[in-house]
C-alpha positions in Angstrom: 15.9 -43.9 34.3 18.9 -41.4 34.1 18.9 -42.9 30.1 15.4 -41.2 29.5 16.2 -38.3 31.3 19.4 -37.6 29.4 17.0 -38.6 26.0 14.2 -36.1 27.2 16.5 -33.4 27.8 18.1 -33.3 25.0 15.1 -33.5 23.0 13.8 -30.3 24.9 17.1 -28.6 23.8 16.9 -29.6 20.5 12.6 -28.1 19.5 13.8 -24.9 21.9 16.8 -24.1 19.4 14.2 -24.0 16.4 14.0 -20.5 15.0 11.1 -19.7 12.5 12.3 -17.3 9.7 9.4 -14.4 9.2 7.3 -15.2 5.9 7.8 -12.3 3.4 4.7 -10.3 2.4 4.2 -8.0 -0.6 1.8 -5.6 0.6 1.6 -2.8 -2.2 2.6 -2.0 -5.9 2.5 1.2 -7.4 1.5 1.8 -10.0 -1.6 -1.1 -9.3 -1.4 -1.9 -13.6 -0.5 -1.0 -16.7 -1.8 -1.2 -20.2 -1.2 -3.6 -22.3 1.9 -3.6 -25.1 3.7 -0.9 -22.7 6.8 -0.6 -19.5 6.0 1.0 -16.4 7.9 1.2 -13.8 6.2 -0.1 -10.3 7.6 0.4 -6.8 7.0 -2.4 -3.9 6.7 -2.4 -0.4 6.2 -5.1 2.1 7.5 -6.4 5.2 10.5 -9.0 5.7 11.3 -7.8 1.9 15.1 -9.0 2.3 17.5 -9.5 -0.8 14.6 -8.7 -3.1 15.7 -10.1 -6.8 12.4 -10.7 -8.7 8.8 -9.9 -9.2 6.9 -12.3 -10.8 3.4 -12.5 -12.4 0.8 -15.5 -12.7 1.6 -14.8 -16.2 4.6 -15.2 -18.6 3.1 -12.2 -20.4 4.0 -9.8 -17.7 7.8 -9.5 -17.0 9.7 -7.5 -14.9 13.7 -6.4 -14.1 15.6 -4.3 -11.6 15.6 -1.0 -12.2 19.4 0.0 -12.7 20.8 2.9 -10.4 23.3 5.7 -11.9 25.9 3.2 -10.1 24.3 0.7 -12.3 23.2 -1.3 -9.3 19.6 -2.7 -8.7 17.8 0.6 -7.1 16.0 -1.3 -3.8 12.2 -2.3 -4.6 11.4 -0.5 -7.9 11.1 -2.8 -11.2 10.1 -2.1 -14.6 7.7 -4.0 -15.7 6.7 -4.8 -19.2 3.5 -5.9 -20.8 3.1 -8.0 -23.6 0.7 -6.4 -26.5 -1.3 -9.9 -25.9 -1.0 -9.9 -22.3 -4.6 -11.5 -21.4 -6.8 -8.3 -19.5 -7.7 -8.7 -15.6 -6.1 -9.1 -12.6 -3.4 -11.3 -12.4 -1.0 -12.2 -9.1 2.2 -10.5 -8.5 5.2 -12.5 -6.0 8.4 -11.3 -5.1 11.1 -14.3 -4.6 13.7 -13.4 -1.5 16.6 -14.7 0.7 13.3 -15.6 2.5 11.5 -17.2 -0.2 8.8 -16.3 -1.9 6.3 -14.0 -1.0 2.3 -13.5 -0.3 0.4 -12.7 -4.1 -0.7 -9.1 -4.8 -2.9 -8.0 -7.3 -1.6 -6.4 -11.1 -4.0 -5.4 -13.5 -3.7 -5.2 -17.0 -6.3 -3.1 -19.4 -6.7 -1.5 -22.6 -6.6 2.2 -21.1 -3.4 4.5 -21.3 -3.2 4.7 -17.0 -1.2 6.9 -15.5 0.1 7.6 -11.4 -0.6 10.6 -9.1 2.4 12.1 -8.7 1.1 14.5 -6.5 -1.1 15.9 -4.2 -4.8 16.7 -5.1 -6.6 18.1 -2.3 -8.7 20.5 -3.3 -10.7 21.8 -6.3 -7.6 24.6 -7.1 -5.5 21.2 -7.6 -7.9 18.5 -9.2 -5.6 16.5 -11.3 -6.7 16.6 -15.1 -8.2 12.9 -16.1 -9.0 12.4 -20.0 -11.8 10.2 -20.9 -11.2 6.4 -21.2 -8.4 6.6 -18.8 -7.4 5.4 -15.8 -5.4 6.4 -12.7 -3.1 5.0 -10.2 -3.3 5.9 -6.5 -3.2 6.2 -2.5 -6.1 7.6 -0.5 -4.8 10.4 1.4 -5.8 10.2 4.8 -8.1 12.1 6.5 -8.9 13.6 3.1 -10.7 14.0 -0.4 -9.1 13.3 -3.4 -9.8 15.4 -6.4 -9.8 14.9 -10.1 -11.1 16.9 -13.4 -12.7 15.7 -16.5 -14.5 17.7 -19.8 -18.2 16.3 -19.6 -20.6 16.8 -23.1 -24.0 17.5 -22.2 -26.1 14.6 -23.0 -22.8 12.2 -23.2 -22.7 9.3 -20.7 -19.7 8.7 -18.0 -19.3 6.4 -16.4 -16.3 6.7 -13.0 -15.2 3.2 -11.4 -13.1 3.1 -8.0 -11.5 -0.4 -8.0 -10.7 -1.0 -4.4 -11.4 -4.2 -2.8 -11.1 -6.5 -6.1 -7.5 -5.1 -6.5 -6.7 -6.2 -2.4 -6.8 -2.8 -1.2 -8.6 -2.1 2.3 -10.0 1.0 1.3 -13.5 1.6 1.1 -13.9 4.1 -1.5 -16.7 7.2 -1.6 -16.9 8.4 -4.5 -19.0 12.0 -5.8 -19.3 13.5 -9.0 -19.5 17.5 -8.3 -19.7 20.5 -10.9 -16.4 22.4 -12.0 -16.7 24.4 -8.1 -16.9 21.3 -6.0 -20.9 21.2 -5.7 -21.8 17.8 -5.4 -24.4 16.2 -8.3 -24.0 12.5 -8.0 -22.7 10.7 -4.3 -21.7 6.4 -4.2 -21.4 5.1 -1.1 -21.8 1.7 -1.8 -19.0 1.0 -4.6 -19.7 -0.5 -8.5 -20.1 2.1 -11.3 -21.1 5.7 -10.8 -23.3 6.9 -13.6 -23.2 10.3 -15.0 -24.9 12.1 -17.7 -23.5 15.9 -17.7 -26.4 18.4 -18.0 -23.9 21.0 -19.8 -20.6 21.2 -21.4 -18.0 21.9 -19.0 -15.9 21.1 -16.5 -16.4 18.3 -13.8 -14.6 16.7 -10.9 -14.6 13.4 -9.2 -13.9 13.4 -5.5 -12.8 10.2 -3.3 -12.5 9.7 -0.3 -12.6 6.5 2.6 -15.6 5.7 4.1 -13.9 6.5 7.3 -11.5 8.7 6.1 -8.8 6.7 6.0 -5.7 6.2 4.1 -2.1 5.0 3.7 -0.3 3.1 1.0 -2.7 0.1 1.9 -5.7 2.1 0.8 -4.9 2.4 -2.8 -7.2 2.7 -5.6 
């Protein structure tokens, strides 16, 4: 009897010293994608994130280094990323590897547009941020607001405005309105896909987004 008691106890002692490391999570990129045949250079964040020294792609096509410091040390979560000219297009799954192992996937996607990042706020008509035609941008929702953005419509010429959201893991739900160069709204989307406009003049128009419930964050990218 004392046997099994001393075997008991020391089997208890044994699954209470048992520690669980956290599982790391990559939670954002930004920028979200990149054209093909080019470098951009994407910052990270996530939680239990510790001794970060990769980011890797479902791809061999997409590669990616530490970003190098003036010290010439590895600046903390940023990466360039580079890719390939024949790079396939879509979304593809991003991994960081850890002391902790390797994390959670996060979507990357790769196009045939030149894209480029917000770099800052665009709150208001005054500072819609200037989007060419055929291009795409990278961004965060800002909370509690809208976001705004400019483009030269022809009369008569198709356009059509895409807010990729959910199929990129964000948890934003996107509202998206077409509105004439003062901020008058022409064409409202509620219920995501393509937004199609045909300008009724030359000029200039602006696309405004915003969360369904007017939220935002670096989760609610777009």
């Amino acid at each position: 009897l004392a046997l099994g008691l001393l075997c008991c106890t020391w089997s208890s002692s044994l699954i209470a010293q048992q520690v669980c490391l956290p599982a790391p999570r990559l939670l954002t990129l930004m920028p979200m994608g990149g054209q093909l045949g080019s470098s951009v250079e994407v910052r990270i964040t996530g939680e239990s994130l510790e001794d970060v020294n990769e980011l890797q792609f479902s791809t061999p096509k997409i590669t990616a280094k530490p970003v190098l410091g003036p010290d010439g040390k590895a600046v903390e979560n940023k990466f360039l990323v580079t890719i390939a000219p024949d790079a396939p297009v879509g979304v593809h799954d991003a991994r960081v590897i850890s002391r902790l192992g390797v994390s959670s996937a996060r979507a990357f996607s790769t196009g045939k547009l030149p894209e480029k990042t917000r770099e800052k706020p665009n709150n208001s008509v005054e500072t819609a941020m200037a989007l060419p035609v055929n291009s795409i941008c990278n961004a965060t929702m800002t909370k509690r607001a809208v976001d705004y953005y400019s483009f030269q419509g022809v009369k008569g010429k198709r356009i059509a405005v895409d807010c990729a959201a959910v199929g990129i893991d964000s948890k934003l739900t996107p509202v998206v309105i077409i509105a004439d160069g003062q901020g008058r709204d022409l064409v409202l989307n509620r219920t995501g896909g393509v937004v199609d406009f045909t300008p009724p003049a030359d000029g200039t128009y602006l696309v405004k987004v915003h969360g369904l419930t007017f939220s935002g964050g670096s989760e609610h990218f777009y």
